[in-house]
N, C-alpha and C positions, 0 to 999 in steps of 0.2 A: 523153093524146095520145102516140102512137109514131111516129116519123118512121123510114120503112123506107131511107131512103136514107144512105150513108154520106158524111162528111166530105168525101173527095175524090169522089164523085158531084157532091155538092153546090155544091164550088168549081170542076168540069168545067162545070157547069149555069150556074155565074153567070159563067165564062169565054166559054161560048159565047156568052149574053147580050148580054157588052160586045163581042165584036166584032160578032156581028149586029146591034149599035144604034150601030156605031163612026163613024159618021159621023154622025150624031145627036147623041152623046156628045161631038161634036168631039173623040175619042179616038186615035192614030195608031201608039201606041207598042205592045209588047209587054205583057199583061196580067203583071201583079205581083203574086199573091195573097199577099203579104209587106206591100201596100199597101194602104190606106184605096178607099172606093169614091172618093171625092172626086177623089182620082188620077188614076180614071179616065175624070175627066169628069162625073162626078153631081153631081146640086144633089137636093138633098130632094128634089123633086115627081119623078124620074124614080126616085131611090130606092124612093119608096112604088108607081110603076109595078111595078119589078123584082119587088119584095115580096109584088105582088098575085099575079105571074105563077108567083114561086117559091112562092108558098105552094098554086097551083092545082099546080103541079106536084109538090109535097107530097102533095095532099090533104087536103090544112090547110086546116079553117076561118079566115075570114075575121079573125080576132080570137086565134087560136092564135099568131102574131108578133109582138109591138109592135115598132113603129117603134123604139124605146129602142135593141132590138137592135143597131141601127146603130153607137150612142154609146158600149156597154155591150163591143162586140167591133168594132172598129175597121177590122179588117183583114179580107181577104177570108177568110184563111186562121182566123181565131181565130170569125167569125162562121160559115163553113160547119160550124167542130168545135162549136157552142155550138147550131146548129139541129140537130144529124146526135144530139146528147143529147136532144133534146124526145121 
């Protein structure tokens, strides 16, 4: 698998994300890509939403992400450099 997008594409993509879902997310603050999605208002099940989305906008098959990733790269910033290598 080659992921053609870079690191900060990647954490542009899941910026734009949390505030297009920021009321959703009950989220109000300034995005932190220094911080956990958790921060930003995520519970697993909107995680794995985000993941489905980021991964179509990959191109990424369905199975090319685990969820791990989350646990494995914490932060928004450690997780975009850890997909932007796949």
């Amino acid at each position: 698998m080659l992921v053609s997008k870079t690191a900060k594409e990647i954490e542009e993509w899941i910026t734009s994300y949390i505030y297009d879902n920021a009321e959703h997310l009950n989220f109000s603050s300034e995005v932190d890509v220094t911080a956990g999605l958790e921060y930003h208002g995520f519970d697993s099940m909107e995680a794995q939403s985000m993941l489905g989305e980021l991964m179509e906008w990959l191109d990424l098959g369905s199975d090319d992400i685990d969820a791990t990733f989350f646990y494995d790269y914490p932060t928004i910033e450690q997780f975009a450099e850890a997909v932007s290598k796949l």
